[in-house]
N, C-alpha and C positions, 0 to 999 in steps of 0.2 A: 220544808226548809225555810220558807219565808218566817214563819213564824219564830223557828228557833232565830234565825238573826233578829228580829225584832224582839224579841225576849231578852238577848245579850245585847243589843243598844242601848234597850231603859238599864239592864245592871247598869253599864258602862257609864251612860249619862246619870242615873242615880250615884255612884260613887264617884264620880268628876265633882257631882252638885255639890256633895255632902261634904267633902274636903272645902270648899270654898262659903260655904255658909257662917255667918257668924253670926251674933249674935240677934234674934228676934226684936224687930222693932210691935210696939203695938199701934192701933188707930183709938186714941187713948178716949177718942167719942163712944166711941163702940165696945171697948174692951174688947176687941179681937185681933188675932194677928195679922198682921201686916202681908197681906202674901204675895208673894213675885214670882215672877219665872226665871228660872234659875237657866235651865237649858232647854234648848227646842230641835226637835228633830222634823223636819219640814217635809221629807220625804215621807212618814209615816204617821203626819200628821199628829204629833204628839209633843207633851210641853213635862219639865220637870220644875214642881215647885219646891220652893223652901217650907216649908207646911206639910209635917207629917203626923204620926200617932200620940207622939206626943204634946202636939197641938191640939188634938182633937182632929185630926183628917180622921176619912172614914172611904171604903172603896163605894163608889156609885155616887159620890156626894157630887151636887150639879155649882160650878161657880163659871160665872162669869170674866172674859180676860178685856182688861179697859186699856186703853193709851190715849193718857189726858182726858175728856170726856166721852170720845167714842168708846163706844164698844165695840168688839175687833171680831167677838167671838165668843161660843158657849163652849166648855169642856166640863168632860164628864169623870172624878177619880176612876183609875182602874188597880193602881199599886199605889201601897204604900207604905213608906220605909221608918222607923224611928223621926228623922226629923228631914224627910222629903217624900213626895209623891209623884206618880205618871199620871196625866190627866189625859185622857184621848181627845179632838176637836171633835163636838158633835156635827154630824153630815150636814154640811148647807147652812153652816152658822157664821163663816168668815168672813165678815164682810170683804167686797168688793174693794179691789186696792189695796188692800193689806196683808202684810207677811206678817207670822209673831216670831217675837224676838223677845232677847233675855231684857228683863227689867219689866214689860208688860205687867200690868197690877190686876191678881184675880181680887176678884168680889164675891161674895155670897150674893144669891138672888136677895134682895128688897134692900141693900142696902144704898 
């Protein structure tokens, strides 16, 4: 049962995201997308970004989640939609102190 609820929260939070998205910004240094967290679900430890298939998301892709210079956290894709994705928190990556919250900026690693 847990599972099937956590499978209909990412729909539900994927289709909340995907109405509320507009248009892609880029990181015009890097030519890549701008990506945020769109929705987070704290209980299940998961994040919904604006960055999906047709950005190039990919499932397993590893990025990083930053606020301001810290880094808050690693998360790993697990779904991915047209133009959002589920990123799961990898175990023991959150830093100390901090909750993630919508607007948070993922990173690709080395950037």
């Amino acid at each position: 049962m847990r599972t099937a609820t956590r499978v209909l929260a990412a729909a539900v939070l994927i289709l909340c995201a995907a109405s509320c998205i507009g248009a892609k910004e880029s990181d015009s240094r890097a030519g890549k997308p701008q990506v945020k967290v769109v929705a987070v679900n704290q209980r299940w430890h998961f994040v919904v970004l604006n960055f999906g298939s047709q950005q190039g998301a990919a499932v397993n892709t590893v990025m990083f989640l930053k606020r301001g210079d810290s880094q808050i956290a690693e998360v790993r894709i697990s779904q991915v939609e047209a133009s959002t994705a589920v990123a799961n928190v990898v175990a023991g990556t959150l830093a100390g102190g901090f909750h993630l919250r919508e607007g948070d900026r993922a990173i690709f690693p080395g950037s």
